[in-house]
N, C-alpha and C positions, 0 to 999 in steps of 0.2 A: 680630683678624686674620681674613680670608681662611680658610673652612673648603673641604676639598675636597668636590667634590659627586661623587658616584660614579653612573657612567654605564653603560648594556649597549656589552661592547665586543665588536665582530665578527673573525671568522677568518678566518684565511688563505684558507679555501675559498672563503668568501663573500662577498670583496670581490673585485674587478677593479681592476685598477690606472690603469686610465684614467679621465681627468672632462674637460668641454667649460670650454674657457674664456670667460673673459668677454670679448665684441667690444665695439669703438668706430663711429662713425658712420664715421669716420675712421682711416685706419692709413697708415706711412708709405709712399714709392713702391717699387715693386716696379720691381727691375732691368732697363732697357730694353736695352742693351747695355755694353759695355766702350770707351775710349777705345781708339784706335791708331795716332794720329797722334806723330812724333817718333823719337827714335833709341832706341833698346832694350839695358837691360843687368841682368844678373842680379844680385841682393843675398842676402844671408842676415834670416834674421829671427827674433827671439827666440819665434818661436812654436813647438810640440814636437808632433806628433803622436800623437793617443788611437788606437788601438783596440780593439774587441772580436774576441775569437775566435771565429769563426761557429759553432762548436758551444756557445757559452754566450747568443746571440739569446734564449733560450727561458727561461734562468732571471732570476732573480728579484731585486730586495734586499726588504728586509722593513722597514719603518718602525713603530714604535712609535711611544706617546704615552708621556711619562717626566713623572713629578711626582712632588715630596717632600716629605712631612711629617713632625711632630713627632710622636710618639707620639697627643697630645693632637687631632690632626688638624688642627694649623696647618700653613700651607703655608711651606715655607723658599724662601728667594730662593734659584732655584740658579743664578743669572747669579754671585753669589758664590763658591759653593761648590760647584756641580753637578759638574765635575770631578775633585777631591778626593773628594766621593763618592761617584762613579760608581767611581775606581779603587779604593778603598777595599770596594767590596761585589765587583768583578770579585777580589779576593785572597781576601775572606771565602767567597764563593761560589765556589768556579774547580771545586768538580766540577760541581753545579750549571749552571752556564754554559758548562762544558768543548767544544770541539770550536765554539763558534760563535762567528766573528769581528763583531767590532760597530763602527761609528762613533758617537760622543755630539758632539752640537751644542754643549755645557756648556748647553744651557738645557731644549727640552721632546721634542726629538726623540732616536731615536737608531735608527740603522739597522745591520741585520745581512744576513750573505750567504744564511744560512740561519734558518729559522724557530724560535724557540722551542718547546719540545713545548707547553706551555700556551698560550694565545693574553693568557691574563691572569695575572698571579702578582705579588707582593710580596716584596722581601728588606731584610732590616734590616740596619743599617749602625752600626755604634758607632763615632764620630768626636770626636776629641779638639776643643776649641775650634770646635764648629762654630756656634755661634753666635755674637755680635758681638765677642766675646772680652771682655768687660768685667769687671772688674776690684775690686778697694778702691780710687777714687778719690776727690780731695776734691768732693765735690759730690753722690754719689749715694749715699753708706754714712756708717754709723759710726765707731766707734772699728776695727772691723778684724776684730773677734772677733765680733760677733754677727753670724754670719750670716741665723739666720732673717728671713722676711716683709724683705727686702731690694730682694726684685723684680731679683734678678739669677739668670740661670738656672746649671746647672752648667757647669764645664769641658767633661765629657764628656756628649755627646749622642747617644740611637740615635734614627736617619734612618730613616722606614720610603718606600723606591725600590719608586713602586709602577709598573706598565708593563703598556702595554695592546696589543694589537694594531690597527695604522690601516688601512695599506693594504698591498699589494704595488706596487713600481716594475719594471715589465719590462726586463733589460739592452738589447733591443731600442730603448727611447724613448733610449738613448744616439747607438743607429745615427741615429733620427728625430731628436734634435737636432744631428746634424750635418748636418744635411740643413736645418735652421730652423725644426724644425716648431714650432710658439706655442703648444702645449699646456703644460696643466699639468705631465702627467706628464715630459714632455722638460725641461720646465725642473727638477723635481723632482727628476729622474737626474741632475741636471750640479751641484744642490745635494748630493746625496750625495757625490760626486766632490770636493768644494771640501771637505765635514766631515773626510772619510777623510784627505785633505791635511792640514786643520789638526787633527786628531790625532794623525796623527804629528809633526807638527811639537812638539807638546805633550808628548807622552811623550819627545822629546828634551829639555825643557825650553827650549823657544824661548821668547821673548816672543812672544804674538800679538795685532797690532794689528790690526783688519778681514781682511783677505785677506794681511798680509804678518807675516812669521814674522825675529825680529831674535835672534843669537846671544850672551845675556847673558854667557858665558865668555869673550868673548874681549877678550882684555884691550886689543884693539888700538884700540875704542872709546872709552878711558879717555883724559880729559887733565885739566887741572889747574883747568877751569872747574866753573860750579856743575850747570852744564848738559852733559851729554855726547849728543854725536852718534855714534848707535847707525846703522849699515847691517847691513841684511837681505834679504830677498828679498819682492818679491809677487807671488802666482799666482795663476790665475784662470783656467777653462775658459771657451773660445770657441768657439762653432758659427759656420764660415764655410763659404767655397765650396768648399773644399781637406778639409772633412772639420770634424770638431772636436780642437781643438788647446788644451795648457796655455799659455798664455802666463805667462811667468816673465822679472822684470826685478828690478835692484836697487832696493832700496826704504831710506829711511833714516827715523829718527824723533830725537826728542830724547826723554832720559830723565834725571830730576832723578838725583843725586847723592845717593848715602842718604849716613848718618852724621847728626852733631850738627846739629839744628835752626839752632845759632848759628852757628858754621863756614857752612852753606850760605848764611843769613842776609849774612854779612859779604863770601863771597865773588858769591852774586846783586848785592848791591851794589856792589861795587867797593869795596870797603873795607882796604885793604891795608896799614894798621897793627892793627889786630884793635881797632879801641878800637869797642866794642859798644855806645856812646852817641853813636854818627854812625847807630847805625841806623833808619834809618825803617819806623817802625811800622803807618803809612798803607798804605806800599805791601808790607809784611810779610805783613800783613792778606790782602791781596789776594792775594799771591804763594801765603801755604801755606792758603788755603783747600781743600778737599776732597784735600788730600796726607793720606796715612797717616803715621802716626806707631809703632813699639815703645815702648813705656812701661818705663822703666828697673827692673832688676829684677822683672820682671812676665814673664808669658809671655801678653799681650796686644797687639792690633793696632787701631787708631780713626782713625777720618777725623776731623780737624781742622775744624770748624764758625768758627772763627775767635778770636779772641784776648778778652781779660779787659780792661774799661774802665778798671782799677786795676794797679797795680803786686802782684805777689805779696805782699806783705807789709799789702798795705792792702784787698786782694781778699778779701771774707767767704763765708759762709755760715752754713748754718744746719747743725748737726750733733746726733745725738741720741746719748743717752748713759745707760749705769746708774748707778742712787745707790745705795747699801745706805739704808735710812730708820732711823728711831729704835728699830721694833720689832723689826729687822732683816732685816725683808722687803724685796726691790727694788724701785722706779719707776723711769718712763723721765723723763730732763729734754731740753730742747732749748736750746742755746747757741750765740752765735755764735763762730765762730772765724777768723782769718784764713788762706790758703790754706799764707802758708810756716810759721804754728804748727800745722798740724795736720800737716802733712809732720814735720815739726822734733821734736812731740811725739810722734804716733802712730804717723806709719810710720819714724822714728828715722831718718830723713834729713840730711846735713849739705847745707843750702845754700849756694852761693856768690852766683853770678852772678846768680839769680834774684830776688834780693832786692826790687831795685829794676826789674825787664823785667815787663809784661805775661804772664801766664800763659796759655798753650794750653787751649781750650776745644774739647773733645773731646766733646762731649753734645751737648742739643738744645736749642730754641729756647728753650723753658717750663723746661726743666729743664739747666741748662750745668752741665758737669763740670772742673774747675779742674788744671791739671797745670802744676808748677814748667816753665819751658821748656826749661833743661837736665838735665831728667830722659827728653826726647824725642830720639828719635833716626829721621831718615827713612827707610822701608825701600827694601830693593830695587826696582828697576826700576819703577817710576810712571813715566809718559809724562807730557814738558811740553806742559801745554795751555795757556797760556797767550800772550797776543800776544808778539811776538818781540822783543825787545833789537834796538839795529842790531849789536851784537857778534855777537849769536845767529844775526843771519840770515847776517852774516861767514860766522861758522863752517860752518853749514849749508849753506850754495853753497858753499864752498870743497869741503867734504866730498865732495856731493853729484858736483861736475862730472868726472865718470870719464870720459875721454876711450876711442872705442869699441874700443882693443885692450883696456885696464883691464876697461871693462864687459863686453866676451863672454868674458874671459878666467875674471872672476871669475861668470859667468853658467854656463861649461862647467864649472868646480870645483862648483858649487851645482848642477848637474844629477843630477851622477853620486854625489855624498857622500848625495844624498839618496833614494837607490838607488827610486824609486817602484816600480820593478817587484817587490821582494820585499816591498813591505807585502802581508799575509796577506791583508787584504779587496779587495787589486785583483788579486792572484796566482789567489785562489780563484775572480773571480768573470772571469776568463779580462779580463784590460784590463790593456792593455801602455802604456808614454810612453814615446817615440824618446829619445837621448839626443842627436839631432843638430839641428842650426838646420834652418828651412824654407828652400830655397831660392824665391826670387819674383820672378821677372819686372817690372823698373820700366820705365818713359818718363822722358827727360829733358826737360823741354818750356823753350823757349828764353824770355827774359826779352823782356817787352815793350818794344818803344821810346818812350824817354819826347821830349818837346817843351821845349825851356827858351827861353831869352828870345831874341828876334828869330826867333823859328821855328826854330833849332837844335836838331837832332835829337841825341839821345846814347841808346847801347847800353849797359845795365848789363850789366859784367859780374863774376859772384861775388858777385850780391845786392845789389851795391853802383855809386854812380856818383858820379863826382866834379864839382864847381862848381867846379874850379881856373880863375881867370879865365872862366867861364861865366855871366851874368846868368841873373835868375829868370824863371819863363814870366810873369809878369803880376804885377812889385813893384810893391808900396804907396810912400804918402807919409807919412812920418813926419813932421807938421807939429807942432802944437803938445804934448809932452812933458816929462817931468818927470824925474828922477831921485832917487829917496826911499831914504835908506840906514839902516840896523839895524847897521850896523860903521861904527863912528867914525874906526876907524885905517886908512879904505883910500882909497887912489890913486885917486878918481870922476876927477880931471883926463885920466890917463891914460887910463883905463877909457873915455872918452867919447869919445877921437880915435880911438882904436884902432877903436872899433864905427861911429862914420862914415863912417871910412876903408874899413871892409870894406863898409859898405853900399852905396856911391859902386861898387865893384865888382860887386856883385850887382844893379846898378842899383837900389836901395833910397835915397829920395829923403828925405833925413833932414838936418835943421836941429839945430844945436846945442840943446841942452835948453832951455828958457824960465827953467828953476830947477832948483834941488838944495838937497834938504832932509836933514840931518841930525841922527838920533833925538839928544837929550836926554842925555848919559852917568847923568844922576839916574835915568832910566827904567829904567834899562838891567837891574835888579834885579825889575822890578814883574812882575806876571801880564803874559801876551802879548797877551791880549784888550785891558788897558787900556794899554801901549805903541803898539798899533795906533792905536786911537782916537787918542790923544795927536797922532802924527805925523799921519794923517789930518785932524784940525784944525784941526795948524798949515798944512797945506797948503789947504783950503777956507777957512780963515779969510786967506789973504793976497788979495794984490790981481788974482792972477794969472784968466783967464778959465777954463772946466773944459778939461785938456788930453784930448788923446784918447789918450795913450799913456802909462803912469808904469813904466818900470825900476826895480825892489825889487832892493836888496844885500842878503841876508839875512845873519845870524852867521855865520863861517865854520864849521859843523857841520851835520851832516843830520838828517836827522826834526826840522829846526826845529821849536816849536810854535806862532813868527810865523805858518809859511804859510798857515794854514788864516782864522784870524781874520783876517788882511790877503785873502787874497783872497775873504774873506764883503766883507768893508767896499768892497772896490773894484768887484766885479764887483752888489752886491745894492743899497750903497746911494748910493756914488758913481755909480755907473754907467759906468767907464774899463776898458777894457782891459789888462792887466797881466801884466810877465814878471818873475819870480822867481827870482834870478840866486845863487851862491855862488863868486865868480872865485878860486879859488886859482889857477888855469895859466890864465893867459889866452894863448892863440896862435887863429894866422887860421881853425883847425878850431874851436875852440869859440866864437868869435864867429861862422862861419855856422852852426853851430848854435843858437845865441840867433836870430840874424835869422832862421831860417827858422820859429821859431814866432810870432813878432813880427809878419814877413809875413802868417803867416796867419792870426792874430787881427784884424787892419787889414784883411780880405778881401783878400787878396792871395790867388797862387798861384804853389809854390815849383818843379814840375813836371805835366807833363798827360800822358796816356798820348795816345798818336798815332792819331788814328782812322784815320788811313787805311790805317794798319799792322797795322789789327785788328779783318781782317774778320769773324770769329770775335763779333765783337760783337751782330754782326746786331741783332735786335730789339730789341737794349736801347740802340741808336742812332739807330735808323730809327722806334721807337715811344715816346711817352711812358713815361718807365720811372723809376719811384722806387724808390729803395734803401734797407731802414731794416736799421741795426745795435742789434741793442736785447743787455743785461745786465743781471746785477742783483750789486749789491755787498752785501759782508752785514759786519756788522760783528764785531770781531775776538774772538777767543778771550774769555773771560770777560766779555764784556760784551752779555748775553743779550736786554738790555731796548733794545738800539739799533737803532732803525728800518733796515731793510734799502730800500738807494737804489736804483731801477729806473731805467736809463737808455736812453732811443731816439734814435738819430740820423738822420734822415733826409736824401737828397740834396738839394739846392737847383739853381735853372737847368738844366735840362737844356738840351741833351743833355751837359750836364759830370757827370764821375759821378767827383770828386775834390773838390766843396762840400760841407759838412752841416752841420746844424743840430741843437743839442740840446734835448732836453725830457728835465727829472729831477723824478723825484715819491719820497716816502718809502711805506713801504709795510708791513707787519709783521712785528716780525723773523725771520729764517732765511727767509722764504718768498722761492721761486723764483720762481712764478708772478706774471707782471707782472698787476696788478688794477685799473691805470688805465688801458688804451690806450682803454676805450670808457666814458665814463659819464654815460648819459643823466639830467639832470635833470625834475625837476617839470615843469617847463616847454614840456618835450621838446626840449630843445637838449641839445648833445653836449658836456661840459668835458671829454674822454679826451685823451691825446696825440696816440691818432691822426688827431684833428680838426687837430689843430694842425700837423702834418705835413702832411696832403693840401694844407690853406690857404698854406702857405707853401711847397709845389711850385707850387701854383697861382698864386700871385702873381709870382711869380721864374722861371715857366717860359712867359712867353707866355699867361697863362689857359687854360692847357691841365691838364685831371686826367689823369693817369696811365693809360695803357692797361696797362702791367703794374705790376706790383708784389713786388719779390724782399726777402724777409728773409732776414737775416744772424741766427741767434740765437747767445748762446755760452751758456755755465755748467750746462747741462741734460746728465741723465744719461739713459741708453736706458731706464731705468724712465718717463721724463716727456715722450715724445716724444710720445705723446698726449693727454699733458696740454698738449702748445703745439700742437697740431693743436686740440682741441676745447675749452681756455679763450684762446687767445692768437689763434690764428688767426680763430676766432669772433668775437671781439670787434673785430676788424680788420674784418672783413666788415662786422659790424654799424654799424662808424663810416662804412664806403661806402655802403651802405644807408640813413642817416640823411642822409648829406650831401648825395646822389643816388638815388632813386629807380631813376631808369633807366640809372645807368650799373655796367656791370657788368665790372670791372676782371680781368686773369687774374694768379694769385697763386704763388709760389715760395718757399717754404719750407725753409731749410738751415743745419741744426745745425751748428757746430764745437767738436771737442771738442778739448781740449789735458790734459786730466786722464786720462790713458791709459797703457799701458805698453808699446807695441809700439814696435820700435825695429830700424831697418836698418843692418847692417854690411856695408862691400864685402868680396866675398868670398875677396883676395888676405888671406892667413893676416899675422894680428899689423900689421895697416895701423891708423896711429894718426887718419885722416882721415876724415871723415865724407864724407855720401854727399851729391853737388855738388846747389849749388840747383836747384829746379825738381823734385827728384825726386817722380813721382808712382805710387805701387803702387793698381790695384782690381783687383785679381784673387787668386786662391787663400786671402787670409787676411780679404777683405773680407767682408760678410754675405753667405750663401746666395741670400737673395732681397734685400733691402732694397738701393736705389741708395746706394753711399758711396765714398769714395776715401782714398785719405791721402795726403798735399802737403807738401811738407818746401821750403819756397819758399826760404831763407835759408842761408847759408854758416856750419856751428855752427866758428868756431876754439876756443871752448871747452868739453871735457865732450862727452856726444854728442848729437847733433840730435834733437829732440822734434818729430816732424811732426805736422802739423795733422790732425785725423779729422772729414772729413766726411759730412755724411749729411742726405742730399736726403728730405726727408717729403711733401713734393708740388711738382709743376710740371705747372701748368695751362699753360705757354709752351709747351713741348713742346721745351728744348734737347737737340740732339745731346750726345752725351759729351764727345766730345773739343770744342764749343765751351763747353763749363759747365767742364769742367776751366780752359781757358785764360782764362775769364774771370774765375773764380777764383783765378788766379796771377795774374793784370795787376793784381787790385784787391790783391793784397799790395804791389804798388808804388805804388798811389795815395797812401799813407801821405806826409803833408806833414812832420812832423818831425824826421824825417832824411834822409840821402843813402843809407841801407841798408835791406832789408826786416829791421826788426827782429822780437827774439823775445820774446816777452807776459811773462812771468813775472821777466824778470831786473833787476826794478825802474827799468827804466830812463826815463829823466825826473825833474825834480824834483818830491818829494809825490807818486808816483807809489804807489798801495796795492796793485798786484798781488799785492805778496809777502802781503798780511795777508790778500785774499782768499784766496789759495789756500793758505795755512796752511804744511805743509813743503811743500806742490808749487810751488819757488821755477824751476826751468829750467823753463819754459814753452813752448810752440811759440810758429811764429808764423799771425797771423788776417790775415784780411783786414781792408783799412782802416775801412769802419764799424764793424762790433764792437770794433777798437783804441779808436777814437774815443769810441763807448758805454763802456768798460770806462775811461777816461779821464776821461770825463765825470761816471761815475759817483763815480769815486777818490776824484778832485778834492773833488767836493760832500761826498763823507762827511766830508773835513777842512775843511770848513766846517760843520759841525751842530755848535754848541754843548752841552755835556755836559747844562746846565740845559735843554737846550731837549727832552731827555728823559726824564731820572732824574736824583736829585740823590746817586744811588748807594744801597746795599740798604741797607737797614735790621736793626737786630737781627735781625730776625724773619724778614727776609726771607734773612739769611746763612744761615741754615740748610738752605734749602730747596736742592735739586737743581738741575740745571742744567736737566734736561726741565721740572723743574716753576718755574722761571722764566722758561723762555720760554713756556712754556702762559700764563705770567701776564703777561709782557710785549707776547705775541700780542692780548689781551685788552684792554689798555689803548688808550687814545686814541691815533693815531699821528699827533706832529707833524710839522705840513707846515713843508717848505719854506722860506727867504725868497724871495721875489721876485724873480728878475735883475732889473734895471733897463732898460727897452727902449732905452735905447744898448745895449746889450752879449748882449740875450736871443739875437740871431739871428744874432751871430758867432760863428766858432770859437774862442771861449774858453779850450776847453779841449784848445789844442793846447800 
């Protein structure tokens, strides 16, 4: 192990609390003005005012370095146990420490209002189980009694907490961070602020997940699944323009269900006669890896490394053991035994159920430790990481959607119960939080006019607009199609008058099908990869010509696992276009729903926004102007080794800015940062995306290049905003640079965040309605200096509205406010898939992975149409990568390891590309 290395550590006197931080070439735009165009009305906003007391300017916190070792000078993990320690030495020591209040990070910090009188000291700590808590189990001991040379340490452990003095943080950089200053020490003040928080939250015994803090007591969390959906709260200090403010919103998690291993087992699966020989083991496996276990009759706790290749009974080891010898002196023998006789015989166990189940392997890779499985029992509160059930994510939206009297209501209880003004380290150190909402001045900004067919104008309004007897601005021909079904027992007759009949309305130019092909009911059992195949086939094996359009019926159930491999096989190597259909309710609203993604796979278009209605457009009408929405999709919870899909959309034809075109590359997984938009070969040619994008503006727009150039990014946190300034926007340049020498393009740059927690209520008391589309706040709660806005463009009827946060990193264009605001709300209407500005996160579409990217962040805002499209595009593809075409899943040895340290390993590995679109289908929208 890790020994500590002892270091000179300096005093209070001698340090200053201030350091220069580190700059970029680039940083994002600094605030040119405020929008003010539109009608004006006041909102509340879950943001809470900080301040300090101008006589405490001048003092101090005090930051320590905190490390803990074994006696023997091994360092202990205190992300384990750093908490429990730390309270454990503040009882042992309380004269000692008496009169100085402190905050602990549970890891290597830990800050105080006042200074220690020593600047260095050490205090020991005698803690029960402070190590892994291990046990007599089968696989790492003997008979039970011999403890010696075991290599297990004791129950009880002294911790020696040794603590050094770092720096001083002046309450002053609290003033400077609300003000925006980018120093260290401002940032470092507003991280003390967040500890002080999640310590108290801790000494209540909250759960704490990142920033949000969940109430295990209350029983109102509990229901009868395996899974329970826990609501909490998460806070977080913000320096805006209004000052620096706690923002505090509801927060929810999921948390396994402790109790019996098998119980959770049975009811994870759906299992609801209890017969424990329906259970699958496969995905057992996978479920309780790295979950903790109590070990029955033991006063021990172990993470679960994963399950025993053999049944208990046939599962061995090696066990050593005393003989008395013939002269009656002892030796050691070694024999083997199986797991449920040494249970049985040694530690005088009766087993039932175990007999015949896989045993829980609690140890390590080289060395597994064998535990009967109902001898395990899940503990408390463990958070479900794993990808989500469609039950789960059920629950989870259901839970989550608090409509905004619910949410402020239960927002002002959680203010005031968690009384911040009498915690001792904010009282002491003079730092008060209002108990009231921020009032903040919005604009309503009015919905743009859209264009539909024969040059008919229509007004949305409420986010929404209707095709009732309305044709589309520019329908396609549906000429030669197919219709290929996965449910044998459905009505295609019907199904096929009904969707002509609506298209004949929409002026959608549509011939009866050519054919209709029905899966095989023998298939209907096989893997989905090789059902696809099969019907695919039979359909290129018949006489029929290649059609341009095929209608999939899928099973009547969601998260089908047809859709992915059917549309690998039609879109990569048939090369057809395809819409993926599930008709339980078929009426005239969801067949123009079907047509209008139909439409716009065929290049069609189902609405245009009205140029001449929006003059606001300026430059990006009048000048060549490409639009790219770019994301990056990451794959889901446990599955660390899956290439993460970066997706770019860019405009086609200008001056239409409602076309686009996809490019998806794989890329390493969890990594944000897209690493294909430029990549100059040997050669010195450009294979990037963004080559491929400028080429096909240029082709489709008159052979004209682009005079501007405006990104759309989404999925990026304010820590990485200069990471897409200096690796994403750089590499954009560098692909203009390669393809043109002399032409030098002006460039726009604009985050959208939807992963946030701020959140507007109108400010008439107990109103259950959210706040009307269009609504747009940049003022008081927005950043001090940095250009951003927040845009709530959509009508929430369910839950309360999640607006969109944007944030402008540069604009070489030079847009007005208030015309970047409206162009920005127009392109949430560009969206061809439906009739309403929808909202990012609530799954909506078929195959749609929003919910698995953002984990529980299931109510999503809404974006504007390229990054929908990106974020679409990307989904899509991830359900087309074949399992094999990455991992064929972990290996013994690799079950062991961590989850950091399989993606370190997965990062590592070769990252497979890709298939191919097929160039019928590369440079349509696909993936609407």
């Amino acid at each position: 192990m890790r020994r500590l290395k002892p270091r000179k550590s300096p005093t209070p006197e001698s340090v200053e609390g201030s350091s220069s931080s580190s700059t970029t070439n680039r940083q994002p735009k600094a605030r040119p003005r405020t929008g003010r165009a539109e009608e004006t009305l006041e909102l509340l906003t879950n943001h809470f005012t900080v301040s300090v007391h101008p006589k405490n300017t001048d003092a101090y916190f005090y930051q320590y370095d905190v490390s803990l070792t074994y006696e023997n000078g091994d360092l202990v993990n205190a992300k384990d146990i750093g908490r429990k320690v730390m309270d454990k030495a503040l009882e042992t020591h309380r004269t000692k420490l008496e009169g100085v209040h402190l905050a602990y990070d549970g890891d290597k910090s830990l800050f105080t209002s006042k200074s220690f009188p020593e600047p260095k000291f050490e205090l020991k700590v005698g803690l029960e189980d402070a190590s892994s808590n291990r046990g007599s189990t089968a696989g790492n001991v003997g008979d039970g009694s011999d403890r010696k040379g075991s290599g297990r340490p004791d129950r009880s452990k002294t911790i020696i907490v040794n603590i050094n003095f770092a720096k001083k943080i002046s309450m002053d950089s609290i003033v400077k961070a609300a003000r925006g200053d980018p120093s260290e020490d401002s940032q470092n003040a507003v991280r003390v602020l967040d500890i002080i928080l999640r310590q108290n939250a801790a000494k209540k015994g909250r759960l704490i997940v990142g920033q949000s803090f969940f109430d295990t007591s209350d029983e109102r969390n509990r229901d009868k699944s395996a899974v329970d959906v826990y609501q909490g709260f998460n806070s977080s200090f913000r320096a805006t323009q209004g000052g620096l403010f706690l923002n505090m919103d509801v927060s929810h998690t999921l948390i396994i269900r402790p109790g019996s291993v098998i119980s959770f087992l049975l009811c994870n699966q759906n299992i609801e006669d209890g017969n424990i020989k329906a259970i699958d083991w496969n995905k057992a496996k996978r479920m309780l890896k790295n979950l903790r276990v109590q070990i029955s009759d033991a006063n021990e706790e172990r993470k679960i490394r994963g399950l025993s290749e053999r049944s208990c009974k046939d599962q061995t080891f090696e066990i050593k053991q005393r003989n008395e010898g013939p002269d009656g002196g002892e030796f050691r023998s070694v024999k083997e035994i199986s797991v449920y006789n040494y249970f049985s015989e040694h530690r005088k166990k009766r087993l039932g159920i175990s007999i015949d189940l896989p045993c829980i392997d609690v140890g390590k890779s080289k060395h597994p430790v064998y535990i009967p499985v109902e001898l395990c029992s899940l503990v408390n509160f463990q958070r479900y990481t794993k990808a989500l059930s469609t039950e789960q994510r059920s629950s989870l939206v259901e839970k989550s959607r608090l409509n905004p009297k619910v949410r402020k209501e239960a927002l002002e209880k959680a203010i005031q119960s968690n009384a911040y003004n009498k915690i001792p380290m904010l009282s002491d150190s003079g730092i008060s939080i209002t108990t009231q909402f921020t009032k903040v001045g919005a604009r309503i900004l009015p919905a743009p006019t859209l264009t539909l067919g024969d040059g008919q104008d229509l007004s949305p309004r409420n986010g929404m607009w209707n095709l009732n007897n309305k044709k589309l601005a520019e329908p396609t021909t549906v000429g030669r199609w197919l219709v290929a079904s996965f449910s044998s027992d459905y009505d295609m007759e019907g199904l096929i008058k009904l969707l002509i009949n609506c298209a004949k309305k929409k002026g959608i130019s549509m011939k009866y099908p050519a054919a209709r092909f029905t899966e095989n009911p023998v298939y209907k059992h096989k893997p989905a990869p090789e059902r696809v195949d099969k019907l695919l086939s039979d359909i290129k094996s018949s006489e029929l010509h290649r059609p341009n359009f095929i209608l999939c019926i899928l099973p009547q159930k969601k998260n089908c696992d047809i859709y992915g491999p059917w549309k690998r096989g039609c879109l990569s190597d048939y090369g057809v276009p395809t819409q993926c259909i599930v008709p339980t309710r078929v009426d005239d609203h969801y067949l123009t729903n079907v047509l209008l993604k139909i439409n716009a796979k065929l290049e069609g278009l189902n609405s245009l926004l009205s140029m001449e209605n929006c003059s606001f457009l300026g430059s990006v009408s009048s000048k060549p102007t490409l639009i790219l929405g770019m994301d990056v999709s990451h794959g889901p919870p446990g599955q660390a080794d899956m290439p993460s899909i970066a997706a770019v959309v860019n405009s086609r034809r200008w001056p239409s800015i409602c076309r686009y075109r996809a490019s998806v590359r794989t890329q390493s997984p969890r990594s944000e940062m897209i690493d294909s938009l430029f990549e100059r070969q040997p050669d010195s040619t450009d294979s990037g995306i963004i080559r491929g994008a400028l080429m096909d503006f240029y082709t489709t727009s008159g052979s004209m290049k682009p005079e501007q150039i405006i990104i759309f990014r989404d999925g990026v946190g304010e820590s990485q905003f200069n990471q897409v300034l200096e690796k994403e926007l750089t590499q954009i340049i560098e692909a203009c640079k390669l393809y043109d020498k002399k032409w030098k393009p002006k460039f726009m740059v604009i985050v959208a965040q939807k992963r946030h927690h701020t959140r507007f209520f109108k400010e008439e008391y107990k109103s259950f309605k959210n706040v009307p589309p269009g609504t747009i706040v940049d003022k008081i709660i927005c950043h001090p200096r940095n250009e951003d806005f927040y845009l709530c463009a959509h009508d929430g009827k369910i839950g309360t509205s999640r607006p969109t946060h944007y944030h402008v990193l540069q604009d070489d264009i030079g847009f007005e406010a208030d015309d970047l605001q409206k162009l920005v709300h127009s392109l949430c209407y560009a969206y061809q898939r439906s009739t309403r500005v929808v909202s990012l996160g609530n799954g909506s579409g078929w195959g749609y992975l929003g919910s698995k990217k953002c984990g529980l962040n299931l109510v999503g805002g809404v974006a504007v149409a390229p990054i929908c499209y990106a974020h679409l595009a990307a989904a899509q593809v991830a359900q087309m990568i074949k399992p094999e075409d990455y991992s064929s899943g972990p290996s013994s040895s690799q079950a062991a390891a961590s989850s950091s340290s399989q993606a370190a390993a997965a990062a590592a590995a070769p990252i497979p590309k890709l298939p191919p679109f097929h160039e019928a289908v590369a440079d349509t929208m696909f993936f609407c």
